[in-house]
C-alpha positions in Angstrom: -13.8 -1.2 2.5 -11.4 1.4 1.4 -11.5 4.6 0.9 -9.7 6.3 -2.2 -8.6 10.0 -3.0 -6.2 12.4 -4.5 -4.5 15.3 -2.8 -5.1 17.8 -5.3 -6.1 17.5 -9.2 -2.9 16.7 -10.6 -3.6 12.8 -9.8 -0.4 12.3 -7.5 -0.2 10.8 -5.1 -3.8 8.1 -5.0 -4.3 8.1 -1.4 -6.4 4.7 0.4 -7.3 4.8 4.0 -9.6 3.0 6.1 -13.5 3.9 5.5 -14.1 3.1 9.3 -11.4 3.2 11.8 -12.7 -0.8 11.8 -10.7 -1.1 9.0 -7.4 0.0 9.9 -5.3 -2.9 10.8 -2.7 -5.1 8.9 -4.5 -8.3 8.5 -7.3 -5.6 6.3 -5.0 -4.0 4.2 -3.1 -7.0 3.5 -6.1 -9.1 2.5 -7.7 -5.7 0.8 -4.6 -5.8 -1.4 -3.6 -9.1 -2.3 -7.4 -9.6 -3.2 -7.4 -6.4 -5.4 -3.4 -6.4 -6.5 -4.2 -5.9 -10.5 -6.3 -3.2 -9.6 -4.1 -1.4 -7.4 -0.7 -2.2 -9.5 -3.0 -0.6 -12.2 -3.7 2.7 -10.3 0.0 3.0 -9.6 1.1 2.9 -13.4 -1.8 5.4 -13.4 -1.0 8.0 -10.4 3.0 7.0 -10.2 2.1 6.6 -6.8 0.2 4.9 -4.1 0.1 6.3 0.0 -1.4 4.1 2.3 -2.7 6.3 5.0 -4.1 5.6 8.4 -3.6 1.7 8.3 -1.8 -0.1 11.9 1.6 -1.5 10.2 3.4 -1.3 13.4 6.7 -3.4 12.3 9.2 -3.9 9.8 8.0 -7.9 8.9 4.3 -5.7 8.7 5.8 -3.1 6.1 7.7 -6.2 4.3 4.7 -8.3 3.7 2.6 -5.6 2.3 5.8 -5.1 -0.2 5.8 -8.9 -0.8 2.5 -8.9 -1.7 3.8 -6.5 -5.3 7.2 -7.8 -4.8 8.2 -11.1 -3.6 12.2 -10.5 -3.7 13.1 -7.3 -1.7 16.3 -6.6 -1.9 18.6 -5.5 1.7 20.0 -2.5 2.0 23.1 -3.7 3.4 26.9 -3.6 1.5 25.4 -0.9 -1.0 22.5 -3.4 -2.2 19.7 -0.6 -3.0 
């Protein structure tokens, strides 16, 4: 379970954490999102933004799967490619 709330009234950024430090590794928020992707591609058009807080991604292939599950072709930012 995740838990899911805003900075201040103006709506920006969403924020979703871990309810229980149980909750805080990769594999969770990996399978939290790619089971709830419409929902939370939904609350971005909403907020304009999303911050995962508190989760273990500890690597760059980590970070790069939870963008592949939105966005299956990333882009390098090598040779000017951003």
């Amino acid at each position: 379970m995740v838990k899911k709330y805003m900075l201040n009234e103006n709506l920006l950024p969403l924020i979703i954490g871990p309810e229980i430090e149980q909750d805080n590794s990769f594999q969770f928020i990996y399978k939290w999102l790619s089971e709830n992707k419409s929902w939370f591609s939904e609350k971005l058009g909403e907020h304009g933004a999303v911050l995962l807080r508190g989760f273990s991604i500890n690597s760059i292939d980590e970070f790069s799967s939870i963008c592949k599950v939105f966005q299956s072709d990333l882009k390098d930012y090598k040779g000017g490619n951003s």
